[in-house]
C-alpha positions in Angstrom: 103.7 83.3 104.8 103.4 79.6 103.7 106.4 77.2 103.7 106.7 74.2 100.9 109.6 71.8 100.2 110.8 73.7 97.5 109.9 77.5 98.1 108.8 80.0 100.9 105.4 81.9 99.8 105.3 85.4 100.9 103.0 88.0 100.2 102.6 91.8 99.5 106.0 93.6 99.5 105.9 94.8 102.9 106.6 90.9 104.2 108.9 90.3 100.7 110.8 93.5 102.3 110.6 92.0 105.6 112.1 88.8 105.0 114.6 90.0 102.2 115.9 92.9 103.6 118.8 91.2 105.1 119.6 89.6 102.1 120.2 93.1 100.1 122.0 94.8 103.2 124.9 91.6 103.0 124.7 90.9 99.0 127.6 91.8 97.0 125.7 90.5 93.7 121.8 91.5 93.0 120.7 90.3 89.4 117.0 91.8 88.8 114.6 90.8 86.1 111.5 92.9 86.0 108.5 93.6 83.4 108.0 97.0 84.8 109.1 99.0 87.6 106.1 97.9 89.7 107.2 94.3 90.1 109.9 94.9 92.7 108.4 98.1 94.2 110.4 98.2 97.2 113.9 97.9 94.8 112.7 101.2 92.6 113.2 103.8 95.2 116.7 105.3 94.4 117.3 105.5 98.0 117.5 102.0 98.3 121.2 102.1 96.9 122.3 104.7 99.7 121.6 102.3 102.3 124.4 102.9 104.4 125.2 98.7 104.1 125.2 99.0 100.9 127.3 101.9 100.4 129.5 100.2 102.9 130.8 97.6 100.8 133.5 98.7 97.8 132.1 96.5 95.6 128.4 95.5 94.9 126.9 94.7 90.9 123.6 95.3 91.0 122.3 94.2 87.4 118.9 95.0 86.2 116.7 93.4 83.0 113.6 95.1 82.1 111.3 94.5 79.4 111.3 97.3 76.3 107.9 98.6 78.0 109.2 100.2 80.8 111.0 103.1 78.3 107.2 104.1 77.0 106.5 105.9 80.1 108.9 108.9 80.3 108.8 109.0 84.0 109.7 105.2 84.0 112.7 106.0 81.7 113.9 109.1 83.7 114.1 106.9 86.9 116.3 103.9 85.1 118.2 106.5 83.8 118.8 108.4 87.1 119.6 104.9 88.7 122.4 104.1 86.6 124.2 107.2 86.0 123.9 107.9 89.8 123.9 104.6 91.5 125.7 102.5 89.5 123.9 100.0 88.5 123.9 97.8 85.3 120.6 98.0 83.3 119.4 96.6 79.9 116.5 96.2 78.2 114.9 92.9 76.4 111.6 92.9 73.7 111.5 89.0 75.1 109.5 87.3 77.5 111.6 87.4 81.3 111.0 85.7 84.4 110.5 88.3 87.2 113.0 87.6 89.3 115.7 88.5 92.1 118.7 86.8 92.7 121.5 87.2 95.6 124.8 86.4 95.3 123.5 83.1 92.9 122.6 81.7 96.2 118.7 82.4 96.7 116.3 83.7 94.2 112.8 85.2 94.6 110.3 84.8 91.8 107.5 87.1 91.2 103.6 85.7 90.9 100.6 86.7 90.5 98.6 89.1 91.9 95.8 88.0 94.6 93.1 90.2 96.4 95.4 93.1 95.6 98.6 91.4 96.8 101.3 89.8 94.9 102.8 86.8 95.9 106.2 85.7 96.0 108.2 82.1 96.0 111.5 82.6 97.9 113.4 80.2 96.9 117.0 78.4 98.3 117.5 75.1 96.8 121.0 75.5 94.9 120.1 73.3 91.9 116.6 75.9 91.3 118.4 78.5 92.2 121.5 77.5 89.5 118.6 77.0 86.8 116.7 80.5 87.9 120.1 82.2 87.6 120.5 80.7 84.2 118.0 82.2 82.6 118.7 85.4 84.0 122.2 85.2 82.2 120.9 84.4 79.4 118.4 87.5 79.3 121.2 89.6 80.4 123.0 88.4 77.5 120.4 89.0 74.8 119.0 92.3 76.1 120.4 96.0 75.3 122.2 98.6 76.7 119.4 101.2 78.4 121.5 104.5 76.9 120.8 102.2 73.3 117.6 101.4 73.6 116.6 104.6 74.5 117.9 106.3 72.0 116.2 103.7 69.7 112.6 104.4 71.4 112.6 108.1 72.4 110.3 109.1 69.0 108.3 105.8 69.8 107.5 107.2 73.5 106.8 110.7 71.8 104.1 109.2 70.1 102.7 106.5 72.4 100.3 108.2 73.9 98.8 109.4 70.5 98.9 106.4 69.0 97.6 104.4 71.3 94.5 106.5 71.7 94.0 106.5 68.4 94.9 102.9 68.1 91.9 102.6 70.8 89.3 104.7 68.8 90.0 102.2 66.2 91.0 105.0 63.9 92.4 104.1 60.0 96.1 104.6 59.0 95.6 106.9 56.7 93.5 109.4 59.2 95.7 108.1 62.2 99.2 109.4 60.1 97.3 112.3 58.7 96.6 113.8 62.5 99.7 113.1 63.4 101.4 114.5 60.3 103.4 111.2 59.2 103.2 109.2 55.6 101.0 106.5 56.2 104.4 103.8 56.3 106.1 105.9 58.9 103.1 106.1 61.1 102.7 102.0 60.7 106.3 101.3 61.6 106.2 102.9 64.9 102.8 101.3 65.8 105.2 98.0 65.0 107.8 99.7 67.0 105.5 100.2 69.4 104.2 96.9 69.4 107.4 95.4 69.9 108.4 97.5 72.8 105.3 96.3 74.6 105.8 92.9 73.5 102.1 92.9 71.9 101.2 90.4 68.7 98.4 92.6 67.3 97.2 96.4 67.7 94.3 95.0 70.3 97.0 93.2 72.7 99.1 96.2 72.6 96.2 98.0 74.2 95.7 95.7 77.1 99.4 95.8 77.5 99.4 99.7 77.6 96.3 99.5 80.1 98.2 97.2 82.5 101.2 99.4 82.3 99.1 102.6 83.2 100.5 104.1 80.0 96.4 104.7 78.6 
């Protein structure tokens, strides 16, 4: 752990768990902002929300922001799914860029970094006027993003055909023959790459592939 004037460092999730484990067990307001489900690995497990604190209190809003990617993996969108209907928590989806984040109670914030050697670090953050901005931004994501039964609805053919696509999109194979193996007109098969595209949050066909890659969805 490493302490500056304006944020805590910590790294890996076991010491993020360590230190903000407290923080969940008293907070009556967790806001979550999350690329993929990977981000905030120790927040995924749906046994998380039957901690007996958290169970404890009558009312706790936990609201969750992920980007449109997330929904491309089936198992991914099974586990939102099964986290809302059965915990209760509030989750949308956003096609924009989002700051990985955590918020309690719009006191302290935790902001995701970058990976190093293997281990992610995070800036733990208190100060009230950061923590104001930080929480923001969330609102402002949580504002603009979708419902999860929506957008699912909207991207169930899309996740259908992901895998396909994107392997073909990978073998650099032509519209015509790419629709033509997957029995679509040639314009059908080009709007869900777009679709596709967007959900990932990819500018052109090659980006989209990296972004797949980093998601483990290829």
């Amino acid at each position: 752990m490493r302490t500056g004037t304006a944020a805590t460092i910590v790294y890996g999730d076991e010491e993020l768990l360590a230190r903000t484990k407290p923080l969940f067990e008293r907070a009556t307001d967790v806001a979550c902002a999350a690329n993929h489900l990977g981000t905030w690995a120790m927040t995924q497990d749906p046994a998380w929300f039957d901690d007996s604190a958290m169970r404890s209190r009558e009312k706790v809003r936990v609201r969750k922001v992920f980007r449109a990617g997330t929904l491309l993996d089936p198992a991914s969108a099974q586990h939102l799914t099964t986290v809302q209907e059965k915990y209760g928590a509030q989750i949308r989806i956003t096609t924009d860029e989002i700051n990985e984040t955590i918020i309690f109670d719009r006191r302290l914030a935790v902001l995701a970094g970058d990976a190093r050697a293997g281990r992610r670090g995070y800036s733990v953050i208190s100060q009230p006027g950061v923590v104001q901005g930080i929480t923001s931004l969330f609102e402002a994501a949580w504002r603009t993003s979708t419902d999860l039964e929506r957008y699912d609805a909207r991207i169930a053919e899309v996740r259908e055909l992901a895998p396909r696509v994107l392997d073909l999109l990978a073998r650099g194979t032509k519209d015509e023959a790419a629709a033509r193996l997957l029995g679509l007109g040639v314009r059908t098969y080009r709007r869900r790459v777009a679709e596709l595209m967007d959900a990932l949050g990819a500018e052109s066909r090659f980006q989209a592939g990296l972004l797949a890659g980093e998601m483990g969805l290829v």
